[in-house]
N, C-alpha and C positions, 0 to 999 in steps of 0.2 A: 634903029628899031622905032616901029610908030607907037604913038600913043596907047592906041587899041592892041597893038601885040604886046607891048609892056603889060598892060591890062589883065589880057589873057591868060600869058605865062605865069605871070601873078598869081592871078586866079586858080589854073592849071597844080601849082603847086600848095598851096592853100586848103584848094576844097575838102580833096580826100581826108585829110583829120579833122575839118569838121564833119562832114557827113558820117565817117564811121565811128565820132565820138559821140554823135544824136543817136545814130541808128543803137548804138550800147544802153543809153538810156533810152530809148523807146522801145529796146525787146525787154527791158525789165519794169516798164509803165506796160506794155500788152501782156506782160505775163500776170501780172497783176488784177489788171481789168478780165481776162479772161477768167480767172479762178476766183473773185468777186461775182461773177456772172455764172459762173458756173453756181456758185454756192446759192445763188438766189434762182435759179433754173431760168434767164433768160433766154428768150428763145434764139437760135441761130442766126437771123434775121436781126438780130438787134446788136451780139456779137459781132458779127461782120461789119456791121455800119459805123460802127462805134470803133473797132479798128481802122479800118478805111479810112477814117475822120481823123484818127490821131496820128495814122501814118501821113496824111495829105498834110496836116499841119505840120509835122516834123520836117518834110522834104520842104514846103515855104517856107519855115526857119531856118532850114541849111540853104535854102540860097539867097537869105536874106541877110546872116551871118558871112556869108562868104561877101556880096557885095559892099558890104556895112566895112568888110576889112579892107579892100579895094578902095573906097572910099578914102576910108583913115591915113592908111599909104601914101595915095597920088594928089588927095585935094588938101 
């Protein structure tokens, strides 16, 4: 097996518990911020952006998290 399919498979079995261990803690960091915004009457516009933004960060620490383990392993 190559380098890179070592890599991969690695990765392959890896990723899914981090991403669905963020994704747990990011729907209770959105449900939070939603009901924060809620109570101060944000407008929709600001809701959406501001999720967007913490989901975008979440998904670049789950593949920053997964290569970071990759790392640790092979180098």
């Amino acid at each position: 097996m190559t380098k890179n399919q070592e890599h991969w498979v690695y990765a392959q079995s890896i990723a899914p518990d981090i991403f669905i261990s963020l994704g747990k803690i990011l729907g209770v960091i959105e449900i939070a911020i939603i009901a924060l915004m809620y109570l101060f009457h944000a407008p929709i516009h600001a809701a959406l952006g501001v999720g967007g933004f913490a989901g975008l960060c979440f998904l670049l620490l789950g593949f920053y998290k997964t290569d970071s383990e990759i790392e640790k392993k092979f180098m």
